[in-house]
KEZAVO-703123 format. One record per atom (N, C-alpha, C, CB): residue number from 1; residue in one letter; chain; x, y, z. Coordinates in steps of 0.2 Angstrom, whole numbers. Glycine has a CB too. Layout:
N
<num:NUM	residuo:A	cadena:A	u:X	v:Y	w:Z> .
...
This chain:
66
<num:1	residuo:X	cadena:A	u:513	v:758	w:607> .
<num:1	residuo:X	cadena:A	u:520	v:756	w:611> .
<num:1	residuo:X	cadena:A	u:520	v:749	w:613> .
<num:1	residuo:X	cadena:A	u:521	v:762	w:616> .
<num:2	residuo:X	cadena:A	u:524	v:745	w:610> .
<num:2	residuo:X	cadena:A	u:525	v:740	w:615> .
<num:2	residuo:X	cadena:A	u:526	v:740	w:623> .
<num:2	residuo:X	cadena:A	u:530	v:736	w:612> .
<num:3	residuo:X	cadena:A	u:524	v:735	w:624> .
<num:3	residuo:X	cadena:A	u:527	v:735	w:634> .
<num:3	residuo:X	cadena:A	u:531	v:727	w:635> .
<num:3	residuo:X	cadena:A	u:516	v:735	w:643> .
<num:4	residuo:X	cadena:A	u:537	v:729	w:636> .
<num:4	residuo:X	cadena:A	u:542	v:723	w:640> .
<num:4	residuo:X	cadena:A	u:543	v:722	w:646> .
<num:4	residuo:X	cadena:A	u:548	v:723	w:638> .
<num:5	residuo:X	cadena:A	u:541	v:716	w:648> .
<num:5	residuo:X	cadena:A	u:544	v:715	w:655> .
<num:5	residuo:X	cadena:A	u:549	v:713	w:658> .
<num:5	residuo:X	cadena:A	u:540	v:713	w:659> .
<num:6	residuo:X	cadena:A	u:552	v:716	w:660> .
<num:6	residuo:X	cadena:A	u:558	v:711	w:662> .
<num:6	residuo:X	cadena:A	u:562	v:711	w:671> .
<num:6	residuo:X	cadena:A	u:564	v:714	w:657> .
<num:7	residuo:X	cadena:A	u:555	v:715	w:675> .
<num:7	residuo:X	cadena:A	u:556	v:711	w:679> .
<num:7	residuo:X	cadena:A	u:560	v:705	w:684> .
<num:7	residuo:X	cadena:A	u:552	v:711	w:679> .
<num:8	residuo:X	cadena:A	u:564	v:706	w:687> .
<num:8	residuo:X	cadena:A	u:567	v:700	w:688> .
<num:8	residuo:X	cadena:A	u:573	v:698	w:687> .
<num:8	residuo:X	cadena:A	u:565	v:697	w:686> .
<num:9	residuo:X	cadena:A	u:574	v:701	w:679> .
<num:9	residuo:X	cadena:A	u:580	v:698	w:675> .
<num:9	residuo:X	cadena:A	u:586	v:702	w:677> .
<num:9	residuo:X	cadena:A	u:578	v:699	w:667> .
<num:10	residuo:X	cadena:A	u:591	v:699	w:677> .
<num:10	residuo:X	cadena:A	u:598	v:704	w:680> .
<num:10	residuo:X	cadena:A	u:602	v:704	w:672> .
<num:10	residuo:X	cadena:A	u:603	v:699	w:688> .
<num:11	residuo:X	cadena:A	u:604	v:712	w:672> .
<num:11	residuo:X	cadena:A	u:609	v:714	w:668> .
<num:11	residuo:X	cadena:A	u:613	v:708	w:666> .
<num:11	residuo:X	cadena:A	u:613	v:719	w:671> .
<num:12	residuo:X	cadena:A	u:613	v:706	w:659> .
<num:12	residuo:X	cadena:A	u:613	v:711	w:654> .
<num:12	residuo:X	cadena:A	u:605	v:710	w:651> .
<num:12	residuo:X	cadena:A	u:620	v:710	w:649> .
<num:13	residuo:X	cadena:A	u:600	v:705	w:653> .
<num:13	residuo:X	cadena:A	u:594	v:705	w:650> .
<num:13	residuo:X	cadena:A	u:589	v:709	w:648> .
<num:13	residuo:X	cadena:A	u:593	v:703	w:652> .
<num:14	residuo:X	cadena:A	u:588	v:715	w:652> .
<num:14	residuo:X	cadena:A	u:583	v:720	w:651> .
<num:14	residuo:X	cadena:A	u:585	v:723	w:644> .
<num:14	residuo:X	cadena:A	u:583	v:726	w:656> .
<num:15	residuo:X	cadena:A	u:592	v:724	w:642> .
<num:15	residuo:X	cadena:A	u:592	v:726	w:636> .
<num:15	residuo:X	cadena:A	u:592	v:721	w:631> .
<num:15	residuo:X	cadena:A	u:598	v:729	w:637> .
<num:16	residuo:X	cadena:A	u:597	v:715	w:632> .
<num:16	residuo:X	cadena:A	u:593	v:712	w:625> .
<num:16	residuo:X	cadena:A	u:588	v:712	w:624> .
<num:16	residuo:X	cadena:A	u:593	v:705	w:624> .
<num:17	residuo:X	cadena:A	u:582	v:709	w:629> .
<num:17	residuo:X	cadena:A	u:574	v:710	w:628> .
<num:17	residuo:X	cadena:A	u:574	v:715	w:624> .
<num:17	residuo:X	cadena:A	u:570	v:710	w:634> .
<num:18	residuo:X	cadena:A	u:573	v:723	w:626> .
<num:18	residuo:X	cadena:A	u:573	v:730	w:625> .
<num:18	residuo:X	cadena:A	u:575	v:729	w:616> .
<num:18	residuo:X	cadena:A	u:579	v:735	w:630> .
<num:19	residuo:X	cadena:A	u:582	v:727	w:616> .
<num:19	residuo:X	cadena:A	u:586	v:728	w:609> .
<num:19	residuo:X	cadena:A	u:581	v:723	w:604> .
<num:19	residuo:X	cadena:A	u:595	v:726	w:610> .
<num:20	residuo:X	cadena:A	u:579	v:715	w:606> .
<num:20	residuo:X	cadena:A	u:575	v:712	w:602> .
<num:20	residuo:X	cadena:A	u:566	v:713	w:601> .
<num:20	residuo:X	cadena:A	u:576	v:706	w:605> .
<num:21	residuo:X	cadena:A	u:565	v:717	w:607> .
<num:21	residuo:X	cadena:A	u:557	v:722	w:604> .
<num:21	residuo:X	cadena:A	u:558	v:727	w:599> .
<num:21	residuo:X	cadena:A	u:552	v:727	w:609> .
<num:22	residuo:X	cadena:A	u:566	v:731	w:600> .
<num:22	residuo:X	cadena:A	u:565	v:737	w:596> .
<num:22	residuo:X	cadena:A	u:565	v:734	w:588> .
<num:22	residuo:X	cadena:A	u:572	v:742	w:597> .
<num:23	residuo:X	cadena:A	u:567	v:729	w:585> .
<num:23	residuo:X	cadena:A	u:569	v:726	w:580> .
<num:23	residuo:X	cadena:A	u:560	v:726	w:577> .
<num:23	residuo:X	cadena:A	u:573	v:719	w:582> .
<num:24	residuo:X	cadena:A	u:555	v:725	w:582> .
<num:24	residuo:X	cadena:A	u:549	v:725	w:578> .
<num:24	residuo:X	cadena:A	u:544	v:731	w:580> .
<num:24	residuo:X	cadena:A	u:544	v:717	w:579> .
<num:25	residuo:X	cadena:A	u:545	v:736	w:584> .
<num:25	residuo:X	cadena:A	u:541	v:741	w:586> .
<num:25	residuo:X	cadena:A	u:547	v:748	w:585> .
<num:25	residuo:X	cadena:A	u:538	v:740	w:594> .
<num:26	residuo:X	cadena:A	u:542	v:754	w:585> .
<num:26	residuo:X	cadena:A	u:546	v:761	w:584> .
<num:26	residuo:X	cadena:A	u:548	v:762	w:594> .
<num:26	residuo:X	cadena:A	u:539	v:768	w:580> .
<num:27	residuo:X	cadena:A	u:543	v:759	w:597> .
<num:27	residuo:X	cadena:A	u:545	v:765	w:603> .
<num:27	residuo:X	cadena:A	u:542	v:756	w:609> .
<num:27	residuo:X	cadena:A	u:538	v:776	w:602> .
<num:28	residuo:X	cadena:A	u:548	v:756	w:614> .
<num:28	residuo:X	cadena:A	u:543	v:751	w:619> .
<num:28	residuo:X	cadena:A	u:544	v:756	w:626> .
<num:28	residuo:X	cadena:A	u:546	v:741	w:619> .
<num:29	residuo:X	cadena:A	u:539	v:752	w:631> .
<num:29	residuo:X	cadena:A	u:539	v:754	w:637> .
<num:29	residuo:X	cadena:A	u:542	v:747	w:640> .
<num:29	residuo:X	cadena:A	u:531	v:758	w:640> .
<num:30	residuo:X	cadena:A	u:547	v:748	w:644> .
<num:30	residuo:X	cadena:A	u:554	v:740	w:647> .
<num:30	residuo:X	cadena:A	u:550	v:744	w:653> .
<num:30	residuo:X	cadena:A	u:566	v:740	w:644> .
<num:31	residuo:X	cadena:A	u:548	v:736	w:658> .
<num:31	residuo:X	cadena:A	u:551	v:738	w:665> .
<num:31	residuo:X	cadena:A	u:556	v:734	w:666> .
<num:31	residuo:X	cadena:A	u:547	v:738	w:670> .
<num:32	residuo:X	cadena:A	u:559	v:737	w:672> .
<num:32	residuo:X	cadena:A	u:568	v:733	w:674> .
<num:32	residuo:X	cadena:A	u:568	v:736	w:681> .
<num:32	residuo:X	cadena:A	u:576	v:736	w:669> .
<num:33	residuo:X	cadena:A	u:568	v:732	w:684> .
<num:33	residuo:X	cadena:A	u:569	v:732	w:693> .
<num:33	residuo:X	cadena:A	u:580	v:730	w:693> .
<num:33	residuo:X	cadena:A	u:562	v:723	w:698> .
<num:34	residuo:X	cadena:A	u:582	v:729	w:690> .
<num:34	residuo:X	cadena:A	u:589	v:728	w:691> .
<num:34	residuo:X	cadena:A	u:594	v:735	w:692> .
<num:34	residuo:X	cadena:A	u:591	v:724	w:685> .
<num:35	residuo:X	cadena:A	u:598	v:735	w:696> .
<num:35	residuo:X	cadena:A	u:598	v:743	w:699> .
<num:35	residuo:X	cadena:A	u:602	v:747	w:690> .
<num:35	residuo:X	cadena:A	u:606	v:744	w:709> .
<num:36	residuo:X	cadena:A	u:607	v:742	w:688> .
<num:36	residuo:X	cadena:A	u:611	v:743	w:682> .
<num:36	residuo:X	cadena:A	u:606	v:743	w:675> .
<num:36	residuo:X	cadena:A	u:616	v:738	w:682> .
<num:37	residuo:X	cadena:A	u:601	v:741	w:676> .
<num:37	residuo:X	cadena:A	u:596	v:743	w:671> .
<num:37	residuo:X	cadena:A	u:596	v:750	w:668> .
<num:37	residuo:X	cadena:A	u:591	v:742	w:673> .
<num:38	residuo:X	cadena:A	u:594	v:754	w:671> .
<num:38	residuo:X	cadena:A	u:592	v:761	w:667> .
<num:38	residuo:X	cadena:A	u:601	v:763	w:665> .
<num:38	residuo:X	cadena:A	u:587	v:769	w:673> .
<num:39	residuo:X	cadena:A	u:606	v:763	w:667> .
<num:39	residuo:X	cadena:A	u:613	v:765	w:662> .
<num:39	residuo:X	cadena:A	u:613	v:760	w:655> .
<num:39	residuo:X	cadena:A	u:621	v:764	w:668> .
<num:40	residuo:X	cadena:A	u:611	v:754	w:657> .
<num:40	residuo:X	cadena:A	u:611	v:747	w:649> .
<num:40	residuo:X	cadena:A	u:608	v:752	w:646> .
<num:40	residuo:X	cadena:A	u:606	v:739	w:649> .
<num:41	residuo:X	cadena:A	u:603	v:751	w:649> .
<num:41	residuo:X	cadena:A	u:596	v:756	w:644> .
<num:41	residuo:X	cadena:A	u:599	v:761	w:640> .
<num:41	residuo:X	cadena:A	u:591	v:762	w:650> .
<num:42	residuo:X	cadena:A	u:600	v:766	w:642> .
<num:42	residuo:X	cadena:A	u:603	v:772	w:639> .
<num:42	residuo:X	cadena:A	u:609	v:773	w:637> .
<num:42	residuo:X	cadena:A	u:602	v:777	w:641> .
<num:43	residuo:X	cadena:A	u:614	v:767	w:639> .
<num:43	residuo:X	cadena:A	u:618	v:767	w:631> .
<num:43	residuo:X	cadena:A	u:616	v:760	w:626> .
<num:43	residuo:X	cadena:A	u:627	v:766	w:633> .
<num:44	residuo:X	cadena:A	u:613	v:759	w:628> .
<num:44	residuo:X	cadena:A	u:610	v:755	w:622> .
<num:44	residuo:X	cadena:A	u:607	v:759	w:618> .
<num:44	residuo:X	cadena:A	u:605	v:749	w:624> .
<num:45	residuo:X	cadena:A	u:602	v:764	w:620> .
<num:45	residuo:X	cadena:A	u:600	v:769	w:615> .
<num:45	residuo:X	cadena:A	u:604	v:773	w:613> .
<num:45	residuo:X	cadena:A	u:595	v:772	w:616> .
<num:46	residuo:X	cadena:A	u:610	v:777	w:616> .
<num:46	residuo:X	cadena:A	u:613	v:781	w:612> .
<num:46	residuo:X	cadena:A	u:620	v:774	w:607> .
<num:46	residuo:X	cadena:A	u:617	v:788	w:618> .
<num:47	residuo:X	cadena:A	u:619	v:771	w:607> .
<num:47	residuo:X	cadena:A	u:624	v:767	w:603> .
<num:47	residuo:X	cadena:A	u:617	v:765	w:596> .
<num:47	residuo:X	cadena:A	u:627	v:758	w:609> .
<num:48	residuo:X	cadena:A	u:613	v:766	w:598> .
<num:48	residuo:X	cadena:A	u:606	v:765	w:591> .
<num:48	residuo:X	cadena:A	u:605	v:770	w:588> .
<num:48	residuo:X	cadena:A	u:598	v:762	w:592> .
<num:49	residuo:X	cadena:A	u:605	v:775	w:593> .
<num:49	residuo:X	cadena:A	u:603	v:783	w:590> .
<num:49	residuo:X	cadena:A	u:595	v:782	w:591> .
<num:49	residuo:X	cadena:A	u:606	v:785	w:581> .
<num:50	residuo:X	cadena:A	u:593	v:779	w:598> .
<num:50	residuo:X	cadena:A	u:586	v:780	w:600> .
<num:50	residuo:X	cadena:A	u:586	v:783	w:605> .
<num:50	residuo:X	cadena:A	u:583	v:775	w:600> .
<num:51	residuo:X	cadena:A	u:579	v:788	w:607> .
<num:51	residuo:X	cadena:A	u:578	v:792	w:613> .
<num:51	residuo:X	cadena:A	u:576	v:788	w:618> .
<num:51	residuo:X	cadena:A	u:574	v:797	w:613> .
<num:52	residuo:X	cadena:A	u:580	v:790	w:624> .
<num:52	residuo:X	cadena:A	u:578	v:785	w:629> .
<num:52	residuo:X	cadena:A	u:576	v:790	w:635> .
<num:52	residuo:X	cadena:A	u:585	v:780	w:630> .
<num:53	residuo:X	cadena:A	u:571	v:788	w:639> .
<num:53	residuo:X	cadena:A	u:567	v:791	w:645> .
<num:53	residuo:X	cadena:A	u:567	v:787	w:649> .
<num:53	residuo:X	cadena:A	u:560	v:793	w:643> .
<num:54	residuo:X	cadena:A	u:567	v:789	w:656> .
<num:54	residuo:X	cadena:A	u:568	v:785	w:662> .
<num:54	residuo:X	cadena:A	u:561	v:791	w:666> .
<num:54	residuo:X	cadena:A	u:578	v:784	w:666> .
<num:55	residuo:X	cadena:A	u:556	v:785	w:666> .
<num:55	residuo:X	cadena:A	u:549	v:788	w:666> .
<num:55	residuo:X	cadena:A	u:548	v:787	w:674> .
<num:55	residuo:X	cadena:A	u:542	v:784	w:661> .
<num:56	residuo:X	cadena:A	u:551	v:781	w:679> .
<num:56	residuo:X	cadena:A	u:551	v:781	w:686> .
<num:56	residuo:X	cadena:A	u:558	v:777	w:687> .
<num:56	residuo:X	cadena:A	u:544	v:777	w:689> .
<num:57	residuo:X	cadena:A	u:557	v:775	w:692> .
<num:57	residuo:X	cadena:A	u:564	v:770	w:697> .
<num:57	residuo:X	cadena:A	u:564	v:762	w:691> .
<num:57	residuo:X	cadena:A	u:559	v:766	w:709> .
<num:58	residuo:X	cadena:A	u:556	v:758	w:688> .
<num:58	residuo:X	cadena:A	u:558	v:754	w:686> .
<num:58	residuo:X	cadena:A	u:555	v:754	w:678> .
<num:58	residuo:X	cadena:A	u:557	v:749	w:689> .
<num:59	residuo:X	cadena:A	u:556	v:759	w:675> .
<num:59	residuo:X	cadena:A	u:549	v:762	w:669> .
<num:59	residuo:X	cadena:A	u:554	v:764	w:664> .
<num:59	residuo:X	cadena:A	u:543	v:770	w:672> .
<num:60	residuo:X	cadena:A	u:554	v:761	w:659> .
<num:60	residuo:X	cadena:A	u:560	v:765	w:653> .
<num:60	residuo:X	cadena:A	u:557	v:766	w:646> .
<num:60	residuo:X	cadena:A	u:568	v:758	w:652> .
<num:61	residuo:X	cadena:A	u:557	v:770	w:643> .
<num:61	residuo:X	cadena:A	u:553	v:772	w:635> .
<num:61	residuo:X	cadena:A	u:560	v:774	w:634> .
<num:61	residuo:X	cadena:A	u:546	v:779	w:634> .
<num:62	residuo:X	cadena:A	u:559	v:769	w:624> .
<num:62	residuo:X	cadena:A	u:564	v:769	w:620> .
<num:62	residuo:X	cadena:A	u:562	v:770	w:616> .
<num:62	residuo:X	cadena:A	u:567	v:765	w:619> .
<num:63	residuo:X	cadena:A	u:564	v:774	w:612> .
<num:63	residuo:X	cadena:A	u:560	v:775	w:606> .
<num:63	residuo:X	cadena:A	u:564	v:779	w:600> .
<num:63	residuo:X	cadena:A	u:555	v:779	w:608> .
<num:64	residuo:X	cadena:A	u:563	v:776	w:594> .
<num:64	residuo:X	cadena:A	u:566	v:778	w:586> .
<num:64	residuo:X	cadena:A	u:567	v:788	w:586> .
<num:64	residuo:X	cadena:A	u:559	v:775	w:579> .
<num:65	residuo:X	cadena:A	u:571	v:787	w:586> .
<num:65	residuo:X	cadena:A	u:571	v:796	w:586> .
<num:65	residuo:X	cadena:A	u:567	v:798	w:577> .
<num:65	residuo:X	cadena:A	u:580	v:799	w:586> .
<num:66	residuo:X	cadena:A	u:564	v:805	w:580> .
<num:66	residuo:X	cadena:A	u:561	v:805	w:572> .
<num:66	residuo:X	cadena:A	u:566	v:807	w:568> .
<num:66	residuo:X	cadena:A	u:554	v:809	w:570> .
């Protein structure tokens, strides 16, 4: 599993980053301290048709559905 950090970065970043790892890995671990982070998150993955997990407050797992 890749790990992305994106710490810091305000919406809309965490997801590009997120969307530009998914492009080379099946599954990454994103952190994102931005409060609008974890909704990007997970519609960024239901718009890909990837599973998306919100593992804490700044902890997101994306991953290729099998």
């Amino acid at each position: 599993m890749l790990h992305v950090n994106a710490r810091g970065m305000k919406c809309p970043w965490p997801a590009l980053r997120a969307a530009r790892a998914m492009r080379e890995a099946d599954a990454i671990l994103i952190e994102a301290d931005d409060p609008i982070a974890p909704s990007e998150l997970e519609a960024l993955a239901q718009q890909q048709g990837w599973d998306f997990a919100a593992l804490d407050a700044c902890r997101f797992s994306l991953r290729r559905a099998a």
